[in-house]
VEXTOR-298154 format. One record per atom (N, C-alpha, C, O): residue number from 0; chain; atom name; z, x, y. Coordinates in steps of 0.05 Angstrom, whole numbers, plus 5000, padded with zeros to 4 digits. Example, Ala and Ser with C-alpha at 12.3 -4.5 7.8 and 13.67 -1.06 7.14 Angstrom:
BEGIN
- nr:kette:atom:Z:X:Y
- 0:A:N:5156:5264:4886
- 0:A:CA:5156:5246:4910
- 0:A:C:5156:5264:4934
- 0:A:O:5169:5285:4934
- 1:A:N:5142:5257:4955
- 1:A:CA:5143:5273:4979
- 1:A:C:5157:5258:5001
- 1:A:O:5161:5268:5023
***
This chain:
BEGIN
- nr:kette:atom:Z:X:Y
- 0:A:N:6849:9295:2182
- 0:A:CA:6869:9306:2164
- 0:A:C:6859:9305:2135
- 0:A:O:6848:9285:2125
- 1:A:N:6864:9329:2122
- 1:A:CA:6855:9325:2091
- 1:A:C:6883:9324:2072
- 1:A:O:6902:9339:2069
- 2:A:N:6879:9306:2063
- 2:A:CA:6902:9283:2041
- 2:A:C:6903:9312:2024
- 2:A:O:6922:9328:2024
- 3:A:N:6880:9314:2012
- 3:A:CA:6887:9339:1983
- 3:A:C:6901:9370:2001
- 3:A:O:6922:9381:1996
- 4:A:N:6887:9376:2016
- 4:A:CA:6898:9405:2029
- 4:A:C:6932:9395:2038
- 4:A:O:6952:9408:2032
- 5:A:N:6933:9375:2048
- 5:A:CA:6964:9369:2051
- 5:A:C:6981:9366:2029
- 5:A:O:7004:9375:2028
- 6:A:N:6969:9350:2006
- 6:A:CA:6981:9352:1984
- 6:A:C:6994:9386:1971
- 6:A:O:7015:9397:1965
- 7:A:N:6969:9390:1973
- 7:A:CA:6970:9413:1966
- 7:A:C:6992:9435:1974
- 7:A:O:7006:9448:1958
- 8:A:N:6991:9437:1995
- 8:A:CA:7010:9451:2017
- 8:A:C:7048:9441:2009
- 8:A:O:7069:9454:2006
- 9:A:N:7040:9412:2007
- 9:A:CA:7077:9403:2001
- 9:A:C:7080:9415:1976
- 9:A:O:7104:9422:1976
- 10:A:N:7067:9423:1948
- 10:A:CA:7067:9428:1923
- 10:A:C:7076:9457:1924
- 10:A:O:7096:9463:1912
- 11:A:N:7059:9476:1939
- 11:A:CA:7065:9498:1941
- 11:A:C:7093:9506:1956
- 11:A:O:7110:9521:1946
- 12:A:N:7094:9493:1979
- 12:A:CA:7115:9501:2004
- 12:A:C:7143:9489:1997
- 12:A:O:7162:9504:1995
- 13:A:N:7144:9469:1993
- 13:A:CA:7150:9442:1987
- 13:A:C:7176:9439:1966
- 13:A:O:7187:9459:1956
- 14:A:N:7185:9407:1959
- 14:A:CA:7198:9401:1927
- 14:A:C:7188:9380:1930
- 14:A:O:7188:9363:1947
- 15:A:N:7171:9384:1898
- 15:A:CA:7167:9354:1890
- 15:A:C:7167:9350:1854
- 15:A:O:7166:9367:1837
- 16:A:N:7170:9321:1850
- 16:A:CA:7167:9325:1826
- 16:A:C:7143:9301:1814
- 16:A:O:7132:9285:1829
- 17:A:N:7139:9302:1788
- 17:A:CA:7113:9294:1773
- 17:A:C:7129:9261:1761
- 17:A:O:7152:9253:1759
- 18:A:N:7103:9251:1755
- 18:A:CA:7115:9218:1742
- 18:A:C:7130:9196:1747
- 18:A:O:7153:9193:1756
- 19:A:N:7117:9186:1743
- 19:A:CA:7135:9151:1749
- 19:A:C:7151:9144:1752
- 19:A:O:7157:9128:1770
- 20:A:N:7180:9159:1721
- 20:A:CA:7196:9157:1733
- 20:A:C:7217:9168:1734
- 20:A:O:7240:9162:1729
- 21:A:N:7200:9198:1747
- 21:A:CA:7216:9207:1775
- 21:A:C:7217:9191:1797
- 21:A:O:7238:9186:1809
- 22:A:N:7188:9180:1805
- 22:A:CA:7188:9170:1824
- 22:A:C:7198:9145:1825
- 22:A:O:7193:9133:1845
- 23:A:N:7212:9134:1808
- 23:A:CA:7230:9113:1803
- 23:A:C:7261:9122:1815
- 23:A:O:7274:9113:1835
- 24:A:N:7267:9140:1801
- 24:A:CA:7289:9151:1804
- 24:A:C:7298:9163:1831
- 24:A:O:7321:9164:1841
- 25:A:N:7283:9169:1837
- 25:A:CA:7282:9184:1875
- 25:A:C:7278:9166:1892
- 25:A:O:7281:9172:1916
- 26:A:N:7270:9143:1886
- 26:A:CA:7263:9122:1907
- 26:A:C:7302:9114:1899
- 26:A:O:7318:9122:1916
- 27:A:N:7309:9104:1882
- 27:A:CA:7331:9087:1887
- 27:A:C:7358:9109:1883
- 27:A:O:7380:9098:1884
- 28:A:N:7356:9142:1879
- 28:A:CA:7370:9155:1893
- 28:A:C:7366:9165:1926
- 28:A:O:7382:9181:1937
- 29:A:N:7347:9156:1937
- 29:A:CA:7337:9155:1961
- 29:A:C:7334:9192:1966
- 29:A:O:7345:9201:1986
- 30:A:N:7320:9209:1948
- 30:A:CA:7314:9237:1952
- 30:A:C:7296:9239:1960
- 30:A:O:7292:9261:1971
- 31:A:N:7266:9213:1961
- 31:A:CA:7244:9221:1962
- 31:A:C:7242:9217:1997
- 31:A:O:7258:9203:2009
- 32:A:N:7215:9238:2014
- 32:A:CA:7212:9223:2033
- 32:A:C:7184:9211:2027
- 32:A:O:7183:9193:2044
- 33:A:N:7164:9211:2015
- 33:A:CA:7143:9197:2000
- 33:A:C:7131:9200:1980
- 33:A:O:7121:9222:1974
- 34:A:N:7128:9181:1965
- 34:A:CA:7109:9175:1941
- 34:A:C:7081:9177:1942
- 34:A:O:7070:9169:1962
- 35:A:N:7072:9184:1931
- 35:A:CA:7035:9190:1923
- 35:A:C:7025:9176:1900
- 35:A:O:7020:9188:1878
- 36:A:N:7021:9158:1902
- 36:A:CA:7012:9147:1872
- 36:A:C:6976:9152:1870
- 36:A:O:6964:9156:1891
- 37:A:N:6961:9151:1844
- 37:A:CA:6939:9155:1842
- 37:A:C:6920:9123:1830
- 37:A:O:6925:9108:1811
- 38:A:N:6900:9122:1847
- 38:A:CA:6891:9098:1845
- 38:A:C:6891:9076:1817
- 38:A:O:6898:9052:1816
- 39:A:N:6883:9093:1798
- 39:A:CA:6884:9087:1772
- 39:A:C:6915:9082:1764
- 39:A:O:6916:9064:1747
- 40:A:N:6936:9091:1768
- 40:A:CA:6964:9082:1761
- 40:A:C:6960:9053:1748
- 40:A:O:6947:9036:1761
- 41:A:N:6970:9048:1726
- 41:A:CA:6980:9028:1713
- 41:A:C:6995:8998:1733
- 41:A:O:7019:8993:1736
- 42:A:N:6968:8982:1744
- 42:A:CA:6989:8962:1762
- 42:A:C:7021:8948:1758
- 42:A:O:7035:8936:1775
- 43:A:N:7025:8954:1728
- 43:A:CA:7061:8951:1726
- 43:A:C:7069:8961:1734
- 43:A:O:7087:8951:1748
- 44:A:N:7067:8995:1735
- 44:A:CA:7077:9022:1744
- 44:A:C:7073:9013:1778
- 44:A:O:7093:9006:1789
- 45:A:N:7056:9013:1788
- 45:A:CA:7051:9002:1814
- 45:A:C:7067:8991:1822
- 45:A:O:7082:9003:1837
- 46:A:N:7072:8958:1813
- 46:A:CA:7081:8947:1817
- 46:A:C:7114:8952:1826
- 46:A:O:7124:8942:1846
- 47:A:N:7124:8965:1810
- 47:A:CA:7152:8975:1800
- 47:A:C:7158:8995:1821
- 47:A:O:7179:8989:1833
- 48:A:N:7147:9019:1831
- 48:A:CA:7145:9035:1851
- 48:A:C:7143:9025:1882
- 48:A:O:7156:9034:1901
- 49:A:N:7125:9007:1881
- 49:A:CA:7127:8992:1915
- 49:A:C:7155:8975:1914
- 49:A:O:7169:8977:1934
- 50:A:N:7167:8956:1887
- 50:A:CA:7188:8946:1892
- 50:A:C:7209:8963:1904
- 50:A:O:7221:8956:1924
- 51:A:N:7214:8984:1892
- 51:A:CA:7236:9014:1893
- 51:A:C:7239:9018:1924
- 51:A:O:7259:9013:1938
- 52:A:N:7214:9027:1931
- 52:A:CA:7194:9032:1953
- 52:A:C:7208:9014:1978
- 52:A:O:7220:9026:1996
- 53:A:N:7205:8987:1978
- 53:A:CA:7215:8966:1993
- 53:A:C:7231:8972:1996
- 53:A:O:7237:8976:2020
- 54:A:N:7256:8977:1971
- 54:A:CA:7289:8968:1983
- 54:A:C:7297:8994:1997
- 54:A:O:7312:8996:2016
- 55:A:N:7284:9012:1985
- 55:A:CA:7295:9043:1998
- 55:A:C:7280:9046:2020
- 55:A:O:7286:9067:2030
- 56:A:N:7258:9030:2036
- 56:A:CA:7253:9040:2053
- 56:A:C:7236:9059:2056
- 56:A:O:7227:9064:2079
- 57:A:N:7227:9071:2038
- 57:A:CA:7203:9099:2039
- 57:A:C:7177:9095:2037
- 57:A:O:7167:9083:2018
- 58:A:N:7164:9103:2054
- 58:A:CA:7128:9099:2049
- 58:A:C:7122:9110:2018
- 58:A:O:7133:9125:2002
- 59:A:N:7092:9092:2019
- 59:A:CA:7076:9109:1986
- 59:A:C:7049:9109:2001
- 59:A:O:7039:9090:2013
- 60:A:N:7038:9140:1997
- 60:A:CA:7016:9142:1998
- 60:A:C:6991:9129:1975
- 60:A:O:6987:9146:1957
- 61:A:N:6976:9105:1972
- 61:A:CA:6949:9109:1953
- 61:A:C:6929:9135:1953
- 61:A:O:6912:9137:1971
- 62:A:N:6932:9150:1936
- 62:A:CA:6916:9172:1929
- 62:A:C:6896:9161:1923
- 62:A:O:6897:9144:1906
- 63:A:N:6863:9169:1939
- 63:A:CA:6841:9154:1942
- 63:A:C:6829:9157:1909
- 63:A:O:6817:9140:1896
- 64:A:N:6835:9183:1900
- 64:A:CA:6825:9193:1873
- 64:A:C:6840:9183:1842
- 64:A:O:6856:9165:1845
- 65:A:N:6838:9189:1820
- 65:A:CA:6840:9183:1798
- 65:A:C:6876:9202:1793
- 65:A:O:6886:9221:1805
- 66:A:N:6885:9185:1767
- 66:A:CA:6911:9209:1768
- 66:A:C:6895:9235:1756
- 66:A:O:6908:9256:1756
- 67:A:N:6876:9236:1750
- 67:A:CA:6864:9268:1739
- 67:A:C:6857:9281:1767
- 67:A:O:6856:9305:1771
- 68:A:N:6854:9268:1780
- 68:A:CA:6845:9283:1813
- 68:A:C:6866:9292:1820
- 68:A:O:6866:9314:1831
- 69:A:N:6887:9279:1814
- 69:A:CA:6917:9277:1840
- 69:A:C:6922:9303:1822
- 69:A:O:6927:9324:1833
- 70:A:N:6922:9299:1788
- 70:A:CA:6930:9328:1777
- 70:A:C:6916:9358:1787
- 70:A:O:6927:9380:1791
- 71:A:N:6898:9351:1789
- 71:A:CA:6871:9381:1796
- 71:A:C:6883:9386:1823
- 71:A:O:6887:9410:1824
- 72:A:N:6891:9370:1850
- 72:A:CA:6902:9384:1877
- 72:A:C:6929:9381:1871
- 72:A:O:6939:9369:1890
- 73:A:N:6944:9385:1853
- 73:A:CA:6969:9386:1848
- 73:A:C:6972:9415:1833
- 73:A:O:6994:9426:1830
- 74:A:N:6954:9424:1826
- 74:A:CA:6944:9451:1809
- 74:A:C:6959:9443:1784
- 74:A:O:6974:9459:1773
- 75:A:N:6954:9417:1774
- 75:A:CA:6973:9418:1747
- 75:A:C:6951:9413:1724
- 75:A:O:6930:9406:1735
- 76:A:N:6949:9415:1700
- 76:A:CA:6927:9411:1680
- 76:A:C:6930:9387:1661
- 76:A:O:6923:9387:1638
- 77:A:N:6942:9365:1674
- 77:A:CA:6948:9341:1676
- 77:A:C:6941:9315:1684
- 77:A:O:6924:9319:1702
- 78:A:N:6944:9291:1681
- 78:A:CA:6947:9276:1692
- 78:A:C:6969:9261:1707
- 78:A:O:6989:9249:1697
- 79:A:N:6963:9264:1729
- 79:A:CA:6994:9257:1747
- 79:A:C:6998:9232:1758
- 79:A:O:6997:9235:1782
- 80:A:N:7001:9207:1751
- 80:A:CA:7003:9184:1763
- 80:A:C:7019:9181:1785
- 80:A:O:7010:9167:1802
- 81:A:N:7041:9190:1790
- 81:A:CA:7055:9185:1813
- 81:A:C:7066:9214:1825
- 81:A:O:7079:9227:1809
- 82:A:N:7063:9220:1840
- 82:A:CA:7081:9247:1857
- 82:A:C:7102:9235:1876
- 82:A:O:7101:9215:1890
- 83:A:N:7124:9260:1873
- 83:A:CA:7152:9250:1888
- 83:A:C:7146:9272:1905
- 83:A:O:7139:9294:1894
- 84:A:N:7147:9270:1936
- 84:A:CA:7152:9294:1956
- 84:A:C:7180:9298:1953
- 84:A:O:7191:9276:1959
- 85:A:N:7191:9310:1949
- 85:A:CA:7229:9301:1956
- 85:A:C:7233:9317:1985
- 85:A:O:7248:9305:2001
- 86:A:N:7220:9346:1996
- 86:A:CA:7214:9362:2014
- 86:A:C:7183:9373:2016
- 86:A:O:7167:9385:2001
- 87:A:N:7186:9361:2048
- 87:A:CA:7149:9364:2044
- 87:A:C:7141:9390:2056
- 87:A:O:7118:9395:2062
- 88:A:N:7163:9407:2058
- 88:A:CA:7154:9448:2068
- 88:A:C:7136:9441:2083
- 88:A:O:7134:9417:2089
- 89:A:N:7120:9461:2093
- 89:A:CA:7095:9469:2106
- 89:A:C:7080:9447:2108
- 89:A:O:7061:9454:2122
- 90:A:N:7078:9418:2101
- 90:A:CA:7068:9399:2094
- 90:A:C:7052:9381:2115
- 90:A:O:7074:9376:2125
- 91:A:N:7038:9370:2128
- 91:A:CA:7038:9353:2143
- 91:A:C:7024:9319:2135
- 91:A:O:7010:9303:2147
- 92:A:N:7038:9319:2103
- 92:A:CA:7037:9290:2099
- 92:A:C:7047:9268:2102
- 92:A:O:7038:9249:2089
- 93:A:N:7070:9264:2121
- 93:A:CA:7085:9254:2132
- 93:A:C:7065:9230:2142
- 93:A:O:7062:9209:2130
- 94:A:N:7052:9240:2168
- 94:A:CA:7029:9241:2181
- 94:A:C:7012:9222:2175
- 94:A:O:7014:9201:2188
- 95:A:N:6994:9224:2155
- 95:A:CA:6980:9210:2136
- 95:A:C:6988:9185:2140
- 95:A:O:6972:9167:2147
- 96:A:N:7022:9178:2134
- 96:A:CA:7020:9150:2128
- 96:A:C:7027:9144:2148
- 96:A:O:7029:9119:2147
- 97:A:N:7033:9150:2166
- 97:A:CA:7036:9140:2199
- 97:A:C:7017:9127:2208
- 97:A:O:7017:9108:2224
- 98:A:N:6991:9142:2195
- 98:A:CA:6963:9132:2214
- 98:A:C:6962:9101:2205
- 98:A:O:6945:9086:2214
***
């Protein structure tokens, strides 16, 4: 399975949204079905996202790459530290964190 082509696919097909905290916000309105954080994320930010993460119950994917990576298969001209899937469309990243 490729992490970026799936990313990719939920971005296009998909709803998701950009930043921390969205992804704050979607974890403890329970919209998200997973998080994507990017290796380099700020370990407070980290930190704060797996807590969310816990009570709500939702997986987080570690994005193997940098948040400038996670931006470039996100097609954004950014840096993206955390991605919210809220609907993963055409997606098969679900998957991923099952394995």
């Amino acid at each position: 399975m490729d992490i970026n082509r799936s990313i990719r696919i939920a971005v296009d097909t998909g709803k998701v949204s950009y930043g921390a905290d969205s992804a704050r916000q979607a974890l403890l309105n329970k919209q998200a079905k997973i998080i994507i954080i990017a290796n380099n994320t700020p370990q407070d930010i980290k930190e704060d996202i797996y807590r969310y993460a816990k009570i709500s119950e939702l997986p987080i994917l570690e994005f193997p790459g940098s948040s400038l990576d996670l931006g470039a298969v996100c097609g954004r001209p950014h840096f993206v530290a955390a991605l919210t899937i809220i609907s993963v469309g055409d997606s098969d990243i679900i998957k991923a964190v099952k394995k």
